[in-house]
C-alpha positions in Angstrom: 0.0 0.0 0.0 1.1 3.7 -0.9 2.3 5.6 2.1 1.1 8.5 0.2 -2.9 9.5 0.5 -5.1 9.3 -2.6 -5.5 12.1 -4.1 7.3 26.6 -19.0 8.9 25.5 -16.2 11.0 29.2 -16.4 7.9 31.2 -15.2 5.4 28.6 -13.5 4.2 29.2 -10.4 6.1 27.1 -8.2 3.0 26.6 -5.4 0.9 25.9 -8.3 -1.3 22.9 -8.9 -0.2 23.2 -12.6 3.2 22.5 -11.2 2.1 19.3 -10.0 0.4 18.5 -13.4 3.4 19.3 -14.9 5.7 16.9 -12.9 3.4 14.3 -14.1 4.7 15.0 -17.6 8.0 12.3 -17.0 10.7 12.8 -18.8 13.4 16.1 -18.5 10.7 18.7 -18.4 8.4 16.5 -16.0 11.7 16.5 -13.5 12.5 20.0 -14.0 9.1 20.7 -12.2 9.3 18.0 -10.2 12.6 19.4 -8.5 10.9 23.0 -8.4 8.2 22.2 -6.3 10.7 19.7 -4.4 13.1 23.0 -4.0 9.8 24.9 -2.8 8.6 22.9 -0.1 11.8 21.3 1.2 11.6 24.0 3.9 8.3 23.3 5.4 8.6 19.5 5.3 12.4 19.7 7.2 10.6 21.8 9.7 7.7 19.3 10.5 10.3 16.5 10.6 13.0 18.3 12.8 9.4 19.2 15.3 8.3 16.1 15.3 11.6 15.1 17.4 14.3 14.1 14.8 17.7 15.6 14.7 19.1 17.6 11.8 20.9 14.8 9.9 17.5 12.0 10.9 15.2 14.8 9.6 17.5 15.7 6.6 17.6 11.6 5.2 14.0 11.5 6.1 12.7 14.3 4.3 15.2 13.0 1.2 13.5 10.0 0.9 10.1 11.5 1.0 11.2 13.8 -2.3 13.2 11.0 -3.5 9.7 8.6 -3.5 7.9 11.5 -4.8 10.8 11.8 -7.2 10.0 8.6 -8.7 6.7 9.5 -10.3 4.4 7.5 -7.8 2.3 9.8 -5.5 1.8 12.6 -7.5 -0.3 10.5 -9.9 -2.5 10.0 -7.6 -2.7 13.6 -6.7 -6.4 15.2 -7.6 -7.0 18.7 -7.8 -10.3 18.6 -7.0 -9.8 17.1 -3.4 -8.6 20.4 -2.4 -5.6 22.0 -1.3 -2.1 21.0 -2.0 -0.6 22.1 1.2 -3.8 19.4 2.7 -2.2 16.5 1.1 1.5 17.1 1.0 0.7 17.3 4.9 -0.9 14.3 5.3 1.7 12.7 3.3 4.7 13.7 5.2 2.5 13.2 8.5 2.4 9.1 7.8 6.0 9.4 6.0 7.6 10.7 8.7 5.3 8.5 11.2 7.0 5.7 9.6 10.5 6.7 9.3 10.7 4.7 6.1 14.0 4.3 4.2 13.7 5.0 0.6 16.1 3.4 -1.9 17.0 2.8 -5.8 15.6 6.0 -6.6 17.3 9.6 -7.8 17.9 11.9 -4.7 18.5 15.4 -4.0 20.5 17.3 -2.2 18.6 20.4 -0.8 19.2 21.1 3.2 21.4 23.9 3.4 22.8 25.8 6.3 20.5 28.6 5.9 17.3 26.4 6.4 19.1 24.6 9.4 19.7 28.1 11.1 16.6 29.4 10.5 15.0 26.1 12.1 17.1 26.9 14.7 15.6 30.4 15.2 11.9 29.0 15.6 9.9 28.8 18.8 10.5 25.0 19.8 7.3 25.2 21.7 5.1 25.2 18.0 3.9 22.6 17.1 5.0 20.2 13.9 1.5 21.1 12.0 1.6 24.7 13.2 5.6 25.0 12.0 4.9 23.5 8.8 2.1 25.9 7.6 4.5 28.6 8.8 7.3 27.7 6.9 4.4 27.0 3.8 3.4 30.4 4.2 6.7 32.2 3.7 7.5 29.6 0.7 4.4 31.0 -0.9 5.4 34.9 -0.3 8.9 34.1 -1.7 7.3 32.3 -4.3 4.9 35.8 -4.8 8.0 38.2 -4.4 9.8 36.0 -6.9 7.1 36.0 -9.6 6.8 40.0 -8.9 10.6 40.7 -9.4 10.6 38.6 -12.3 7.9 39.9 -14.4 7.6 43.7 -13.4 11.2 45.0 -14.7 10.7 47.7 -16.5 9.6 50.9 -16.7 7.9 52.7 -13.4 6.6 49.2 -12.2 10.5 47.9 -12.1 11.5 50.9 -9.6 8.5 50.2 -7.4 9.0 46.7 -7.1 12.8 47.3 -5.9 12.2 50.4 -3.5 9.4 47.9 -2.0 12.1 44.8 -1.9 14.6 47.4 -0.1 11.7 48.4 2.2 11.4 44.8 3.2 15.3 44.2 3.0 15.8 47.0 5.6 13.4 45.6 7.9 14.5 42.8 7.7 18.3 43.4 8.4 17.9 45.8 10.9 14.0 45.0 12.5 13.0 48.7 11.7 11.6 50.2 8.5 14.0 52.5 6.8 13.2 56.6 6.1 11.8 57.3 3.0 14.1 59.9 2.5 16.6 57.3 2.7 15.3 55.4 0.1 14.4 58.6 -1.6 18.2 59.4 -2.2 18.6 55.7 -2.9 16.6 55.5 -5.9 17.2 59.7 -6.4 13.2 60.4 -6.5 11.2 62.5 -3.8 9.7 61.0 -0.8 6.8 61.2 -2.0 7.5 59.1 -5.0 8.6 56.5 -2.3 5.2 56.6 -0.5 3.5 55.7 -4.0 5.6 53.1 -4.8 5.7 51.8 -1.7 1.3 52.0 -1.8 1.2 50.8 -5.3 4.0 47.5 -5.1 1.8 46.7 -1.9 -1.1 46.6 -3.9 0.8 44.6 -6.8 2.6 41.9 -4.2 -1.2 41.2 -2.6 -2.5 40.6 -6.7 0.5 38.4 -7.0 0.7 36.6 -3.7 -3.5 35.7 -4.3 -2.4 34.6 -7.2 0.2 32.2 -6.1 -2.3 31.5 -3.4 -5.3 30.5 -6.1 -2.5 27.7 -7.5 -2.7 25.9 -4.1 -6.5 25.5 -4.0 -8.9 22.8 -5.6 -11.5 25.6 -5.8 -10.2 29.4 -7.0 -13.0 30.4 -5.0 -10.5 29.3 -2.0 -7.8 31.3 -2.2 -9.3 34.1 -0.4 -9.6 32.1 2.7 -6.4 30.2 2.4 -4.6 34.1 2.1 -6.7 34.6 5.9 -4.7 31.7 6.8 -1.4 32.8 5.4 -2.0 35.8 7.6 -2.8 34.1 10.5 0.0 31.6 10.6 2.7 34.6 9.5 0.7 37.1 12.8 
């Protein structure tokens, strides 16, 4: 029995459903998806493992031989859209993987635990729990995924300075815990403040349309996506 539950790869959406379709392709182009989304949710599923009591390198070989069973073309075939959310059943997946501790072997394997995801495991609350830690890390996977897809595609014109003063807003605050002065980034990107408090307003309003977006891949029903965003929000608060 399956220990899974039943149910252009430049600018996909790497959250999406249609990245799942697409790893169902085989070949080259099915694995180039394939290791996308592996890429994407390695995070998350490292997390869940390392809560539910396994050290770095037990969690690390665990969480490689989910990917690497997933890698070999089974689950995802019995993956359906319709069921519902992704995040649902790549949850319930790794819930009876890692309840198992099963050893995959024979099959291609990745390398993807780096030191940044180690230390920023490191950095959580220990007291969350493994289902609670998982969406978390899920959540910031899909506004990396948004911020990615926003960078990419908005890089010209008016639109491409808004989307970097807005990425050096979030830099800033992110480096130093406090939001830098507008007339900082003002001289920065050598407009007026006031051009920063526009672009700052409108590349808000652009990174929600894209993060929704992202969001709508994850959902059996687009009509969703509004209530997963609520969660995103409540898992990031």
């Amino acid at each position: 029995m399956s220990d899974a539950p039943e149910s252009g790869p430049s600018r996909m959406h790497t959250t999406a459903w249609s990245v799942v379709n697409g790893a169902r392709l085989g070949g080259d182009e099915g694995r180039v998806y394939l290791e996308r989304l592996i890429t994407t949710y390695w995070k998350p599923a490292y997390y869940y493992a390392r809560r539910r009591g396994m050290d770095h390198h037990a969690a690390a070989d665990c969480i490689q031989d989910f990917f690497a069973r997933m890698l070999a073309g089974e689950w995802l075939q019995k993956v359906d859209q319709e069921r519902g959310h992704f995040r649902g059943w790549l949850l319930t997946a790794l819930r009876r993987w890692v309840g198992r501790a099963r050893t995959a072997t024979g099959m291609d394997r990745l390398t993807l635990v780096n030191d940044e995801i180690v230390h920023a495991y490191e950095r959580e609350d220990r007291e969350t729990d493994p289902e609670d830690l998982f969406n978390r890390a899920w959540a910031k996977s899909c506004l990396d995924e948004a911020m990615r897809l926003m960078a990419s595609e908005q890089h010209q014109g008016t639109r491409a300075r808004q989307v970097q003063v807005f990425l050096s807003y979030l830099q800033a605050i992110d480096e130093t815990g406090q939001p830098p002065s507008y007339d900082v980034l003002g001289e920065r990107f050598a407009v007026p403040e006031t051009t920063i408090t526009n672009d700052l307003h409108r590349a808000r309003s652009l990174f929600k349309t894209y993060l929704l977006r992202v969001v709508a891949d994850t959902v059996g029903d687009p009509s969703d996506a509004e209530q997963e965003l609520w969660e995103l929000r409540r898992w990031l608060s």
